[in-house]
N, C-alpha and C positions, 0 to 999 in steps of 0.2 A: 189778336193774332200777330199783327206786324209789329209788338214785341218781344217777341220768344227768337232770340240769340240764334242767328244764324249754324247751320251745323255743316260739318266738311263735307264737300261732296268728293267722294273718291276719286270719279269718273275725271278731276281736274288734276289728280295729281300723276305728274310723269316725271323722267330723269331729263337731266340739265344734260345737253350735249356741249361737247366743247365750243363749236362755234355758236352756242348760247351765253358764252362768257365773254363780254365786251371786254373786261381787261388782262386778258391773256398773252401772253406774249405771240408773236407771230408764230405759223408752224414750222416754219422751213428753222429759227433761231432755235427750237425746244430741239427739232430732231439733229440738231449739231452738238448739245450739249451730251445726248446719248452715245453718238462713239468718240465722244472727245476724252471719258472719262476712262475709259476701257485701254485707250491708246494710253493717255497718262504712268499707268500702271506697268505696261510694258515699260516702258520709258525707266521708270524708275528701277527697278528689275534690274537692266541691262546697265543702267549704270552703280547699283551696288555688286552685280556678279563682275565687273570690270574693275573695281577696286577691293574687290577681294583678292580677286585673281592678281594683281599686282604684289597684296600682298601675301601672298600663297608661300607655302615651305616647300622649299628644294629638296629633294631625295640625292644625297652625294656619296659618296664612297669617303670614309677616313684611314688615317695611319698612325701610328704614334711616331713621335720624335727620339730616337733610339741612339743610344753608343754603338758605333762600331769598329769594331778592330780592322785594320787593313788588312792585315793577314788573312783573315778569313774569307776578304773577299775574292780568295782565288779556292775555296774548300769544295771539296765534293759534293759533302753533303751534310746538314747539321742533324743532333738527334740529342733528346731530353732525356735527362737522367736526375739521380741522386746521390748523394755523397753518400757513401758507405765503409767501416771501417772492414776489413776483413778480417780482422782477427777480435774477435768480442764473444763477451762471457758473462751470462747470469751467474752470479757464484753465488752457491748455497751453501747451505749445512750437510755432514753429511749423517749429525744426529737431529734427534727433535728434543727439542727445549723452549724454556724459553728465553728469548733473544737480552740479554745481561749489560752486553757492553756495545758498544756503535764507534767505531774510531774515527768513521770520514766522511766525509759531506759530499754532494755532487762540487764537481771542478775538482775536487781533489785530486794530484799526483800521487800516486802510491809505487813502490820499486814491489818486485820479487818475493813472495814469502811473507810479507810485510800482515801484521795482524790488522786486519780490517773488522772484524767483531767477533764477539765470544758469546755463549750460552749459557746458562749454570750447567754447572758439571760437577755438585758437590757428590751426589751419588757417583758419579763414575770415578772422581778422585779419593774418593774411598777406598773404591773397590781396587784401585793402584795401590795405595797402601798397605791393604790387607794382601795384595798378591806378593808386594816387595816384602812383608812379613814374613809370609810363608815362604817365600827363599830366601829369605837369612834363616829359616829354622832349616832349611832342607840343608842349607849351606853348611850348618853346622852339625846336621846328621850325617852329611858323607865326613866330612872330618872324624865324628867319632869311629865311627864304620871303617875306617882308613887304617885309624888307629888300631882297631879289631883286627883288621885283616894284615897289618904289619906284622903285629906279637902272634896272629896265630901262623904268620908264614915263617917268622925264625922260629918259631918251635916245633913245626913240619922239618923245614929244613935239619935243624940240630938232630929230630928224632931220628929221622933218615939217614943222615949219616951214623946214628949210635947202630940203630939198626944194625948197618952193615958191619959192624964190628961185634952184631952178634951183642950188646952190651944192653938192647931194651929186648922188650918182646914184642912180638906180633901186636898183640893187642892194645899194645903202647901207641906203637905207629899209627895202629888202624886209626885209634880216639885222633893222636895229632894229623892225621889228614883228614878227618872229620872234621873238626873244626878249622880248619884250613878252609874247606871247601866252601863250608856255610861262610865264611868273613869275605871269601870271594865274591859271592851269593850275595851277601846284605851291602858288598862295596858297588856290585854293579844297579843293587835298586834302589840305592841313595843317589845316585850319579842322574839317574833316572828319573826319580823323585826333583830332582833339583831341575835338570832340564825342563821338566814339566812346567815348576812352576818358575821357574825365567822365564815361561812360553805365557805363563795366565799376565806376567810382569809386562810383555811387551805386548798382548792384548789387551791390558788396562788402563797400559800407555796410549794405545792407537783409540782407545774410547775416548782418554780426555784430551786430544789433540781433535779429533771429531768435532769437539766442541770449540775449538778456537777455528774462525775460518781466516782464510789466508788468500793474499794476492798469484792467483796461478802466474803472471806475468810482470813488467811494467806495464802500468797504462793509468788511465784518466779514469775515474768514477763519473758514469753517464746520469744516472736514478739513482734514486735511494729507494729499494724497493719494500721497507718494513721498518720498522722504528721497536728500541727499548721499551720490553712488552709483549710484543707479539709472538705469538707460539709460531719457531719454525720448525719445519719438518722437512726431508728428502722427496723431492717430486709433489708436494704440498699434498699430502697424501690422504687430508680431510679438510673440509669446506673451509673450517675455523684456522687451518695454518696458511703460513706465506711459503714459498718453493724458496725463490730469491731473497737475498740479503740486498746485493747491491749490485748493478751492471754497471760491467767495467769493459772499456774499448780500447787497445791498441794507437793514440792517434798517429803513429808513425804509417799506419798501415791502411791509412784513408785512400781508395780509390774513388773514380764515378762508375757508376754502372748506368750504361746507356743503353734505350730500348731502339735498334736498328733495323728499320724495315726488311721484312727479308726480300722483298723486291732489289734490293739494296744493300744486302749484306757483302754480295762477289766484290762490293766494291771496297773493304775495311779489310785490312791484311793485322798483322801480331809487326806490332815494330811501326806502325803508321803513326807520321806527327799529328797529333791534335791542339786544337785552342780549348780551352777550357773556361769557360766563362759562369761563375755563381751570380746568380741574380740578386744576391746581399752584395754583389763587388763589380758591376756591372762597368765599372770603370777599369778595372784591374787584373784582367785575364792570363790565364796560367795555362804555362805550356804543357804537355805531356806529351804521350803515346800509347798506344794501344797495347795494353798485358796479355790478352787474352779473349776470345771469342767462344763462348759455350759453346757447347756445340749438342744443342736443343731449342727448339721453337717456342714462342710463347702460342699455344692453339687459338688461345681467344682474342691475342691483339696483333696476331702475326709478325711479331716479334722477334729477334734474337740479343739476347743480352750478352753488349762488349764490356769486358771492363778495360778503363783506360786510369792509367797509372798520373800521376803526379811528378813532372820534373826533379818541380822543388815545393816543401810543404811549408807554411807557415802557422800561425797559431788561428790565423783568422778561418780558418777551415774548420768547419766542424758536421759530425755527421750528420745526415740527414737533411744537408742544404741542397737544394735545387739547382741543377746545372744546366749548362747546354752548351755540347761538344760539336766542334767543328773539326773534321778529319780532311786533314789539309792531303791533296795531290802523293801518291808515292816518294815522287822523285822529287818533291819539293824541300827546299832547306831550309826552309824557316827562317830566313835573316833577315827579313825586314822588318823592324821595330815588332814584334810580337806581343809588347805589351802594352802598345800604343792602342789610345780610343781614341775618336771623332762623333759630333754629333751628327747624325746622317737622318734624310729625305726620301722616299723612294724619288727615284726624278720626275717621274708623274705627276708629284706633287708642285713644282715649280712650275710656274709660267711667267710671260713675258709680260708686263703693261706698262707702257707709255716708257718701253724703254729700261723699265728697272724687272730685274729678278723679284718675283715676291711668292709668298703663299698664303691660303687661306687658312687660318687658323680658326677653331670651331671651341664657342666659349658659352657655353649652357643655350644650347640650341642657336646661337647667334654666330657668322661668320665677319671675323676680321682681317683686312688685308696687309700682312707683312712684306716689307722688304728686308732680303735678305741675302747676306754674304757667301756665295757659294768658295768652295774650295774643288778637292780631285774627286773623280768621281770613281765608284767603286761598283762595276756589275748594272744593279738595277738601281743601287742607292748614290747620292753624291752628299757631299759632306755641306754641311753647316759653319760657317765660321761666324755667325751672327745676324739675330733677327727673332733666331724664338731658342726654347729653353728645353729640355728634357722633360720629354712626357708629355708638350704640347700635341693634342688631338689640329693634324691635318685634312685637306681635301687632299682627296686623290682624285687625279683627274677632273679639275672642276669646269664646270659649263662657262661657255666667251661668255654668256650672258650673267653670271654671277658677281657678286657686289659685294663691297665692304657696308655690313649691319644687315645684308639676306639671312633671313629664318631658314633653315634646314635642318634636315630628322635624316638619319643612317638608310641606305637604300638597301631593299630587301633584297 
């Protein structure tokens, strides 16, 4: 019996208490390492939201770097438009054919009358021929008819006088004023006959003239609106034809039409100097004044469209260019260099540091700090004499606390 392997007694086994573990660290050491670890974490927290925060993007307001004309800076009030010819013309056909000949290209100058393209028109110049036909034969019907009516009128005449001497009879006379009458008769429906067809002659003329089309004016070919080939027709009068040959423009006749708030309108008079500035020549503005003010609203943009004339035009104008007119003061006279730019700042954008003029210039999200050469100042903007370049993205208004290489995004 005192061989058989002892067996577990249950009743011995219990759980190990902490202060059953001789080598455990102390309690008061174990419960410091529990909020030391918690604190840590804060810790670390507070110093990556602190160098974020450092390097955080600035919300700034920007400008562009712009030409300005001095002139302008005393205007009432500016307003956008486009350059538009006022005198332009889709010229078409005024038959349907198809399109034979093409004389001009877009840019082309063309004068007055000038053949710009033709159609076939061998049918209609036929049908010319065959009417100039028919009045050379009519032509030569009253000639014979003439002739009839000459020999039957001296032998009217002659009878009529034998007559009266009693020397023919009655019935002599009666035949020769018979045939008088009738040569009378067949001379006035040859004459008749001829008019006629002089009249089919110069409707067969006006069919193949139809077919050649022609410059209504001088002017410039804008589009080519169909090519050698195409079936044209009057008012394109089915799906398969073209209306237009080619648009042609007046370019003597270039105005802007400018949309003027009608908030705004009491203030634009007929005869007002304007600046005229195209945003292809933003260096180079052109004087005018004002031709004309509609006199209708636009409903949907509350609008009224001025047209302002051109001083003086040069070739660099063409239609359809983007403007923007500045309608100088009444009583202004315009004499101060009017064609003169400057590159200009709002002044908001300048500030002061350590002494020097500079701005902040915004370069793929990144701001850099220029100094730069200010010149006169105009209104809200002042002139640029050097430092930055056209079309450099500015700060407006930027914070004392902003820096040259600060991250910043457009503020909402």
């Amino acid at each position: 019996m005192s061989d058989e392997p002892t067996k577990p007694n249950l009743a011995s086994l219990r759980i190990q208490r902490d202060d059953d573990i001789g080598s455990s660290a102390p309690p008061r050491r174990r419960s410091a390492w529990l909020w030391l670890g918690p604190l840590l974490v804060v810790v670390a927290a507070g110093i990556l939201w602190a160098l974020l925060g450092m390097k955080g993007t600035v919300a700034v307001e920007t400008a562009s770097v712009e030409y300005l004309n001095p002139a302008t800076a005393q205007s009432l009030l500016t307003a956008t438009g486009y350059v538009v010819a006022q005198r332009k013309a889709e010229v078409a056909s005024k038959a349907t054919g198809r399109l034979e000949v093409l004389n001009v290209e877009e840019g082309d100058s063309v004068q007055t009358g000038e053949i710009l393209a033709e159609i076939e028109a061998d049918d209609v110049r036929a049908a010319l021929k065959a009417a100039e036909a028919t009045a050379i034969a009519a032509q030569a019907e009253v000639a014979r008819v003439d002739a009839d009516y000459k020999q039957a009128k001296l032998i009217y005449d002659r009878t009529n006088e034998l007559l009266s001497r009693k020397l023919v009879s009655q019935a002599e006379f009666d035949q020769a004023e018979a045939s008088y009458n009738s040569a009378l008769a067949s001379k006035g429906a040859a004459q008749a006959n001829l008019q006629s067809a002089r009249a089919n002659v110069d409707y067969a003329s006006v069919q193949v003239e139809n077919t050649i089309i022609r410059a209504p004016f001088d002017g410039t070919v804008l589009t080519k609106d169909a090519d050698v080939g195409d079936v044209v027709a009057p008012f394109a009068s089915s799906a398969s034809s073209k209306g237009a040959v080619v648009t042609l423009a007046d370019m003597t006749s270039l105005e802007v039409e400018a949309d003027v708030s009608e908030s705004n309108i009491d203030r634009v008079r007929a005869g007002q100097k304007c600046i005229i500035t195209l945003d292809a020549f933003p260096t180079d503005p052109y004087r005018g004044s004002v031709k004309k003010i509609v006199p209708t609203a636009d409903r949907a943009k509350a609008t009224v469209m001025t047209k302002v004339a051109f001083d003086a035009l040069d070739n660099r104008v063409l239609p359809e260019m983007s403007a923007k007119v500045n309608f100088l003061p009444i009583d202004s006279s315009d004499a101060r260099e009017p064609n003169k730019t400057v590159l200009s700042v709002p002044t908001a954008a300048v500030i002061q540091r350590d002494g020097n003029d500079v701005v902040f210039v915004v370069r793929q999200g990144t701001v850099y700090m220029n100094k730069v050469d200010l010149g006169t100042t105009y209104g809200g903007s002042v002139e640029i004499k050097g430092g930055v370049r056209h079309g450099d993205i500015v700060v407006v208004n930027p914070p004392a606390t902003l820096k040259n290489g600060d991250s910043v995004k457009l503020s909402t």
